[in-house]
C-alpha positions as CSV (number, residue, x, y, z in Angstrom):
1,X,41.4,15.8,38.4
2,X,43.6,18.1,36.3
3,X,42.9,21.8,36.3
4,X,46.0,23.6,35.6
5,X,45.3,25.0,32.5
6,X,41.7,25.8,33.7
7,X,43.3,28.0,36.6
8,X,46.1,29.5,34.4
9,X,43.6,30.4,32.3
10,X,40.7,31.8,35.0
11,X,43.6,33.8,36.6
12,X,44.4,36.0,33.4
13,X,40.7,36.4,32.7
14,X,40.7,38.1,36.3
15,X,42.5,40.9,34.7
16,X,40.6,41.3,32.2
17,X,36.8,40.7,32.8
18,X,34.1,41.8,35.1
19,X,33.5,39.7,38.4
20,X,31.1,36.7,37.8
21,X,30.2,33.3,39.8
22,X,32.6,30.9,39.6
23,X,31.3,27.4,41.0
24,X,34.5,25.6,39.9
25,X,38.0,26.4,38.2
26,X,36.5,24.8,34.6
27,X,37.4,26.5,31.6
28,X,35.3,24.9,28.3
29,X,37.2,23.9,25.4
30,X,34.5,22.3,23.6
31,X,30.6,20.9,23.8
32,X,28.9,18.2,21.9
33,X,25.1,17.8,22.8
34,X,25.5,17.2,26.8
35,X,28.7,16.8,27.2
36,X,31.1,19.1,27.9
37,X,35.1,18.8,27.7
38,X,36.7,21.4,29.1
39,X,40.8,23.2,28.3
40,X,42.0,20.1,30.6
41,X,40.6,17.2,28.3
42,X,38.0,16.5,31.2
43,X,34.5,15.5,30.2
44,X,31.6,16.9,32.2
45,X,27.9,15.7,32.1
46,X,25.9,19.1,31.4
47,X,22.9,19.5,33.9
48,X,23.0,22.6,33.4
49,X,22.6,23.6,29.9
50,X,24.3,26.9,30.1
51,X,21.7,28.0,32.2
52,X,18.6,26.6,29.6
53,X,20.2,28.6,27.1
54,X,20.8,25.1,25.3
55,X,17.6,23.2,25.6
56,X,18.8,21.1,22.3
57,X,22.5,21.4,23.4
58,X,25.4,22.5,22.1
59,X,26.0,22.6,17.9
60,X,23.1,20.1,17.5
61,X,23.7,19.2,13.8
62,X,20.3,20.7,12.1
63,X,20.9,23.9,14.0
64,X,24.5,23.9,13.0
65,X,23.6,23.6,9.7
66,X,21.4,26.4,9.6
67,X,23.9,28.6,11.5
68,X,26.3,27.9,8.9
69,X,24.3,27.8,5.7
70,X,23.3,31.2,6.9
71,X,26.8,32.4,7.2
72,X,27.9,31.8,3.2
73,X,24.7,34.5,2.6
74,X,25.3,37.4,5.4
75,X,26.0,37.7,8.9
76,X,23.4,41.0,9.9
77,X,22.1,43.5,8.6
78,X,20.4,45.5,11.4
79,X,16.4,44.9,11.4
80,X,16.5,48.8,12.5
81,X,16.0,49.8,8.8
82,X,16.1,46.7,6.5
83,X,13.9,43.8,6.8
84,X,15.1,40.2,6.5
85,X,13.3,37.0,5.3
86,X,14.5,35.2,8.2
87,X,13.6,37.4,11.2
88,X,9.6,37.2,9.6
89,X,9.5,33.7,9.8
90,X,10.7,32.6,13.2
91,X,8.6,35.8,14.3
92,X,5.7,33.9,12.4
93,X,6.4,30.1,14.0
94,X,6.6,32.0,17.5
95,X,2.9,33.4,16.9
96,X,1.7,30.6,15.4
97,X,1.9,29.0,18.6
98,X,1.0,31.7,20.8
99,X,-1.6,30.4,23.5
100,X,-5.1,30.6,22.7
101,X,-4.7,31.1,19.1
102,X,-4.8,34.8,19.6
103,X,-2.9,37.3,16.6
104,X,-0.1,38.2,18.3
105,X,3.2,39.8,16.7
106,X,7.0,39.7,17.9
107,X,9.1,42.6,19.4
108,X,12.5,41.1,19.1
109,X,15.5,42.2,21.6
110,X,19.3,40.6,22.7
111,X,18.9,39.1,26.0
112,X,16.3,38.2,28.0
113,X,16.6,41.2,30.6
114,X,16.2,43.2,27.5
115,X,12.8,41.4,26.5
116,X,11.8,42.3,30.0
117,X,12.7,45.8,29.5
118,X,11.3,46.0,26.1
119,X,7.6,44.4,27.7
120,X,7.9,47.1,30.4
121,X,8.2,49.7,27.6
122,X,5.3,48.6,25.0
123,X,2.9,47.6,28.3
124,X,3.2,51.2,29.5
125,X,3.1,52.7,25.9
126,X,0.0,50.2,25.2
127,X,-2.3,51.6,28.2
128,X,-0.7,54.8,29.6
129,X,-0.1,53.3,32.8
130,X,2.6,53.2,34.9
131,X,2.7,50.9,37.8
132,X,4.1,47.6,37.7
133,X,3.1,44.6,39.8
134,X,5.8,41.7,40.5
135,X,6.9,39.3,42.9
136,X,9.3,38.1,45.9
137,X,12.2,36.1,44.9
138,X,11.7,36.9,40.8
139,X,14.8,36.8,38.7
140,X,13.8,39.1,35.7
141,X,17.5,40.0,34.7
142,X,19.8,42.6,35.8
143,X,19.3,45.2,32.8
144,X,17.2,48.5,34.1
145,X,14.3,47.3,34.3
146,X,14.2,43.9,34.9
147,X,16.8,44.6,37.4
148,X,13.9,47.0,39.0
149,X,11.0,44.0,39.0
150,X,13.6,41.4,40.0
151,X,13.6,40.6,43.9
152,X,15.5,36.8,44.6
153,X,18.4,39.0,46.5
154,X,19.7,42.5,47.9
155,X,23.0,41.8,46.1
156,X,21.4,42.4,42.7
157,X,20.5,45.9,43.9
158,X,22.7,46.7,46.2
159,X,24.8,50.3,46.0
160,X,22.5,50.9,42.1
161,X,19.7,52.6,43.0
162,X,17.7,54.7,42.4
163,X,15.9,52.3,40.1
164,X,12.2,52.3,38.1
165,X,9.6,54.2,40.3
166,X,6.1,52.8,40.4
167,X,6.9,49.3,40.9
168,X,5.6,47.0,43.3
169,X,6.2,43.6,44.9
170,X,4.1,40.7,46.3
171,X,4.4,37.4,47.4
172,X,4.5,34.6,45.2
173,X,3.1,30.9,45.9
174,X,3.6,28.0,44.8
175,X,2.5,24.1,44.5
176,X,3.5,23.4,47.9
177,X,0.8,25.8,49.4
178,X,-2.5,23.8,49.8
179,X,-5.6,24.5,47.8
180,X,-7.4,25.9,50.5
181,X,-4.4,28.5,51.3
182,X,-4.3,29.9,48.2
183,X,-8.1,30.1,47.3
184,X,-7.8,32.6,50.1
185,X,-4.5,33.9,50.9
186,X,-2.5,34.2,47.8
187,X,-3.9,37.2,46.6
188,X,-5.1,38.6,49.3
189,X,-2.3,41.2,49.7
190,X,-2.4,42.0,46.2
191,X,-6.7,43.2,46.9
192,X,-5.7,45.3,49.9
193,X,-3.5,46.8,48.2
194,X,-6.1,48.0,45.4
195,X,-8.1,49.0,48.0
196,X,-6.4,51.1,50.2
197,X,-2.5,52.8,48.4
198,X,-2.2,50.7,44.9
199,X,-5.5,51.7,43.0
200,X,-5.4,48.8,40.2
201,X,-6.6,51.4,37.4
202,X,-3.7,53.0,37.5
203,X,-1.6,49.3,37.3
204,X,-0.1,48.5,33.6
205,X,1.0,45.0,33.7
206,X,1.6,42.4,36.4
207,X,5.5,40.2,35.1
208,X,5.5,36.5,36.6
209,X,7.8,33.6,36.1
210,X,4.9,30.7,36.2
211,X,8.2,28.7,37.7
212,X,10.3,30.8,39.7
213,X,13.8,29.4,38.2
214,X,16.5,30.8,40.5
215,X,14.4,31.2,43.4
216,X,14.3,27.2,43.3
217,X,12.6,25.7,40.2
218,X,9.1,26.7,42.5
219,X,6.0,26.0,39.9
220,X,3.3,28.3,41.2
221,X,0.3,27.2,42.4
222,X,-2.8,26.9,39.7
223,X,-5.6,28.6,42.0
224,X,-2.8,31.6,42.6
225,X,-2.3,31.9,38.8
226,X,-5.9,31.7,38.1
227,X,-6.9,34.6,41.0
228,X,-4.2,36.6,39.6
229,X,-5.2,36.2,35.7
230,X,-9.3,36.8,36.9
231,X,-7.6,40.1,39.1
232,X,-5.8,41.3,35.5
233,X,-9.1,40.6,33.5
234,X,-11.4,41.9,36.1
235,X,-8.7,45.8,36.0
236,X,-7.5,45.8,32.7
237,X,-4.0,44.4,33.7
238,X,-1.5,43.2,31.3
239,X,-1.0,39.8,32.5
240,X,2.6,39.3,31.4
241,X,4.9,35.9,31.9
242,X,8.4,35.6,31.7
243,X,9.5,32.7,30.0
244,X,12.8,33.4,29.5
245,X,14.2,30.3,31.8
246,X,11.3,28.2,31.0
247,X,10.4,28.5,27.5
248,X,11.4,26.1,24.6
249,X,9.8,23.2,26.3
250,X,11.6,23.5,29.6
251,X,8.3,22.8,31.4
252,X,7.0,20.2,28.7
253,X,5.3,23.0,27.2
254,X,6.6,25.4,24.4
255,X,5.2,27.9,27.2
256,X,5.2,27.6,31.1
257,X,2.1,28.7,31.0
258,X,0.4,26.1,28.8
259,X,0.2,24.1,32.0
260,X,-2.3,26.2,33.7
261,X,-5.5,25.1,31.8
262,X,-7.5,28.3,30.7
263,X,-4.5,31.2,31.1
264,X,-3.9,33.6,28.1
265,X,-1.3,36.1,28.8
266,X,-1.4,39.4,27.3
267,X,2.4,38.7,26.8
268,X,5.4,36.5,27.2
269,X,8.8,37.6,27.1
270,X,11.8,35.0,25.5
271,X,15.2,34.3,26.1
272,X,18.5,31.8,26.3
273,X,17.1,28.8,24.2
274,X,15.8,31.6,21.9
275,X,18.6,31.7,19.4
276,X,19.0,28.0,20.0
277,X,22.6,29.2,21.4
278,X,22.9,32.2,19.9
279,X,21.9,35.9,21.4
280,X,18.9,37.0,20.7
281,X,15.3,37.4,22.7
282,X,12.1,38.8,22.2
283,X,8.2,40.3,23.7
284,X,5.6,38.6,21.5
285,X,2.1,39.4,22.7
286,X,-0.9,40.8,21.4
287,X,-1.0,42.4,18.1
288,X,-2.6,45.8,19.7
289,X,0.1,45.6,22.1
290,X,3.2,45.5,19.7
291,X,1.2,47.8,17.4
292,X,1.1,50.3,20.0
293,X,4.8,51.2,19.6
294,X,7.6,51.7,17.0
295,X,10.4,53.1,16.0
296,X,12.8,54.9,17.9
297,X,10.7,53.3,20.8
298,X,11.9,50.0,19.7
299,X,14.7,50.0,17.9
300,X,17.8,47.5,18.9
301,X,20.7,47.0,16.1
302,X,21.4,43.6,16.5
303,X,18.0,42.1,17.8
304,X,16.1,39.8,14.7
305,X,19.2,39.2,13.2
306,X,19.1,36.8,10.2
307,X,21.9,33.8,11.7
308,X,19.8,34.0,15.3
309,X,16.9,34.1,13.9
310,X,18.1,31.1,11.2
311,X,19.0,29.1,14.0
312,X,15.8,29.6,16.0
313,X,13.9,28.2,13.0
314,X,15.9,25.2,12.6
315,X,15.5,24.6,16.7
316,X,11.9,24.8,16.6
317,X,11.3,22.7,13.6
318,X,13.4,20.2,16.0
319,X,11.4,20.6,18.8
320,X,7.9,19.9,17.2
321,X,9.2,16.8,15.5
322,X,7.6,13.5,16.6
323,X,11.2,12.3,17.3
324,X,11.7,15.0,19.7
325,X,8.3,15.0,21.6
326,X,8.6,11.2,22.3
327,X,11.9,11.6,23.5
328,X,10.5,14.6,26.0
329,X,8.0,12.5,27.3
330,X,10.2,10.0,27.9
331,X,12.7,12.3,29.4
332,X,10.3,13.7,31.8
333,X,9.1,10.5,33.0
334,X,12.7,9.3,33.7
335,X,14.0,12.7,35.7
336,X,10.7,11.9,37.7
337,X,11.6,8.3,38.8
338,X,15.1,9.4,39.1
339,X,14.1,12.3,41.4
340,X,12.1,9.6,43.7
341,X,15.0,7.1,43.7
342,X,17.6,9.6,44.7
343,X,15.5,10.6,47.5
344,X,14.6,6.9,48.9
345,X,18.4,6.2,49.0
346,X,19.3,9.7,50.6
347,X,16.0,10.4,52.8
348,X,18.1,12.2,55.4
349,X,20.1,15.2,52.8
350,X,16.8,15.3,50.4
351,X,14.2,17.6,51.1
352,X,11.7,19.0,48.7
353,X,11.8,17.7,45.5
354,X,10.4,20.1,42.7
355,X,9.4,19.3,38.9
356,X,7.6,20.6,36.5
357,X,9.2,19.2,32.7
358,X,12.9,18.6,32.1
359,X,13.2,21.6,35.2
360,X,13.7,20.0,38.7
361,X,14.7,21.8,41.9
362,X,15.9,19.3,45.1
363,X,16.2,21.0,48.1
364,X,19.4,19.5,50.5
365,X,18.7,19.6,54.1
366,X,21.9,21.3,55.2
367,X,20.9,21.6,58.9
368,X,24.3,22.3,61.0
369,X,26.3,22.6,57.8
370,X,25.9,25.9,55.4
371,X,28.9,24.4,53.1
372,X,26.9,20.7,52.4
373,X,25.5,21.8,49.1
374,X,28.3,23.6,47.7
375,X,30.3,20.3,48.9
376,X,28.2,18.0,47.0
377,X,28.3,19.9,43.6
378,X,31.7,20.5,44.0
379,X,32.6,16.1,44.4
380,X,30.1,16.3,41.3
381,X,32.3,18.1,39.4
382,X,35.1,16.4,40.5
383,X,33.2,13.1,39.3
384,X,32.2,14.7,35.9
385,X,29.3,16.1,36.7
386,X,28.3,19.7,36.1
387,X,25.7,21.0,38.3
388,X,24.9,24.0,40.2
389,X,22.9,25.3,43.2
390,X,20.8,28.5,43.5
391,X,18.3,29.5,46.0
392,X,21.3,28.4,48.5
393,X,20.8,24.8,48.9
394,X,19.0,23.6,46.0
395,X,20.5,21.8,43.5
396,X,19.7,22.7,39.8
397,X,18.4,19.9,37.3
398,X,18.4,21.4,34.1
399,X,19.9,19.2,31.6
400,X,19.5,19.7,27.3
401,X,15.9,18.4,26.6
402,X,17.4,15.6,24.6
403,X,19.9,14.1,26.4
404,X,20.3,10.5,26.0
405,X,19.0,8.5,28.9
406,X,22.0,6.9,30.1
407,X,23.8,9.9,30.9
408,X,20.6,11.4,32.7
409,X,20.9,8.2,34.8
410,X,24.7,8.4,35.3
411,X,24.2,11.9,36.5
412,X,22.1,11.0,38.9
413,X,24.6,8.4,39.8
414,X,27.0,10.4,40.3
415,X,24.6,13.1,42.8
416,X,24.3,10.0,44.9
417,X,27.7,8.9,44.9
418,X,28.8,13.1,45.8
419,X,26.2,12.1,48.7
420,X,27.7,9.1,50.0
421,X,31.2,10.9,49.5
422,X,29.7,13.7,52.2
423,X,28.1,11.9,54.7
424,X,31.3,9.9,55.1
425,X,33.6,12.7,55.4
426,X,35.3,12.5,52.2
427,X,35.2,16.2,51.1
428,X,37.7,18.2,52.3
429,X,37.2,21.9,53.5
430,X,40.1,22.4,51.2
431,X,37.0,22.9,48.4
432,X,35.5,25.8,49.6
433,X,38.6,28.2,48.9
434,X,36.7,27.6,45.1
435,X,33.3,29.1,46.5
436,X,32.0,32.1,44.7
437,X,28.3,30.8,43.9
438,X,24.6,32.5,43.3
């Protein structure tokens, strides 16, 4: 594979940019639905979807067309002091959709660590509380405060502190608990807690990723959720989910949580597929909630803007067309018999095999060998595949929602053949001088 101009490239941006993971010396030139070419003329299968910031993938042509039709009228004009037509209606589609049928309204923010923060701020302003509830291995973003609720590793913390006071962490369960487990030990921590040093009056809002994405694609378990919702009811608890990973029909469902029959949050925080590419996130939640703060307490220059917000209207008229849903469904159905095939051929290296949606996690058994995975997605990238790992040794499925079939096959293809390729020695240490991962 050539990569010269890739590492020619990488090695002047060193000078230049802050430190970031680097699975593989890969520059992008350019990206065409799921398909990537990158400043070598290599082509890439994209399982990755700039990590489900692309749920349609890149410059899909009715989002293009919005993005650019947008352009010839204005580019921003900050939503800090003049309204546009364009940030009201996506806020409107977002609530018209809001679980339960509940009036809810639309905080909007940049990034997804900034929707976190933003929630934080309107769930404290809302009920004058101050403690915060959240849980092992969360990734909520690495801005203040979701920085603060986010616990996956020590090295997003480390040397930063001191960080929010008054927040609290818990464990976090998911599907591969049993039923009986979690009717009586998922929460259990959580009600001694309330009892004896956390008094839940004085507890504002409880953040949860209904799929914990970085610590593994890990759905959580429905009798967990439902203990935890019944605990937020039963206090007054702002039940709170970050979709920032999974929204946009990662899990099947506009919102992760639409798969837990009977859950309403108080609020759901959005991110990366957002802007349908571009920046932009937001808090929607409850009307009373949003109403309970304003300006300067929100105020964000660049957050609603009228070409993100354009494009996030185009994306969701995409995503509720009949074309689109049967494609999903389809989709999902295929990753799942993929997933099962990959692991009959390769029972020995697949372990746990996790799925909720277009949103798989597959655990490798590594056993003697800490440099397997990164081995594995490192021949997939060398075969054109582009993949990553998180949670250590779990590889990442997370292609654009619409890819076409054959290349969701191929890519499996080629996970198999990276296999193959390291069970028979072919993968040279001579790999890992490229290893700078998550």
């Amino acid at each position: 594979m050539k990569n010269e101009k890739s590492l020619k490239i990488i090695d002047k941006n060193h000078n230049y940019l802050w430190k970031n993971f680097e699975y593989f010396p890969f520059v992008i030139k350019e990206c065409k639905g799921s398909i990537i070419k990158d400043v070598d003329d290599n082509e890439f299968i994209d399982f990755l979807s700039s990590a489900s910031s692309l749920n349609l993938g890149s410059s899909h042509p009715i989002v293009t067309k919005a993005i650019k039709d947008q352009f010839d009228k204005f580019t921003q004009y900050t939503l800090g002091y003049i309204q546009n037509e364009q940030a009201g209606e996506y806020a409107r589609l977002l609530t018209s959709v809001y679980p339960g049928g509940i009036k809810a309204k639309v905080a909007y923010a940049n990034s997804g660590s900034e929707a976190n923060d933003t929630a934080i701020k309107y769930a404290r302003a809302f009920n004058g509380r101050q403690k915060i509830i959240s849980f092992i291995n969360a990734y909520h973003g690495t801005t203040y405060g979701a920085i603060t609720i986010s616990n996956c590793t020590n090295q997003m913390k480390k040397g930063m502190g001191p960080f929010l006071p008054e927040v609290f962490s818990f464990p976090f369960y998911g599907k591969d608990v049993s039923d009986e487990f979690a009717e009586k030990e998922s929460t259990k921590l959580i009600e001694e807690a309330f009892e004896k040093y956390l008094p839940p009056q004085d507890v504002s809002a409880i953040f949860i990723e209904i799929v914990q994405g970085d610590a593994g694609i890990i759905p959580a378990h429905p009798i967990f959720i439902k203990k935890l919702y019944n605990l937020c009811k039963k206090y007054g608890i702002l039940f709170i989910v970050d979709d920032v990973q999974q929204g946009f029909f990662r899990t099947g469902k506009m919102f992760s949580v639409e798969n837990y029959e009977g859950i309403i949050p108080d609020g759901i925080t959005l991110g990366k597929s957002f802007g349908a590419g571009l920046i932009g996130s937001c808090f929607i939640a409850r009307e009373e909630i949003i109403d309970a703060l304003g300006s300067p307490g929100h105020v964000v220059t660049l957050a609603g803007n009228a070409i993100t917000c354009a494009a996030g209207i185009a994306a969701f008229g995409v995503y509720y067309s009949e074309e689109f849903q049967k494609l999903l469904k389809s989709n999902n159905e295929l990753l799942e018999k993929l997933g099962k095939e990959l692991k009959l051929k390769q029972p020995e290296i697949i372990g746990n095999i996790r799925q909720l949606g277009i949103n798989m996690g597959i655990d490798l058994n590594e056993k003697n060998d800490k440099n397997m995975t990164y081995k594995i997605i490192f021949r997939c990238y060398e075969k054109g595949l582009l993949l990553i790992s998180i949670a250590r040794n779990t590889l990442r499925i997370q292609p654009p929602l619409n890819i076409p079939s054959e290349l969701l096959e191929k890519g499996f293809q080629i996970i198999n053949e990276a296999i193959e390729d390291y069970k028979n020695g072919k993968i040279s240490d001579e790999v890992l001088k490229n290893k700078n991962i998550w």
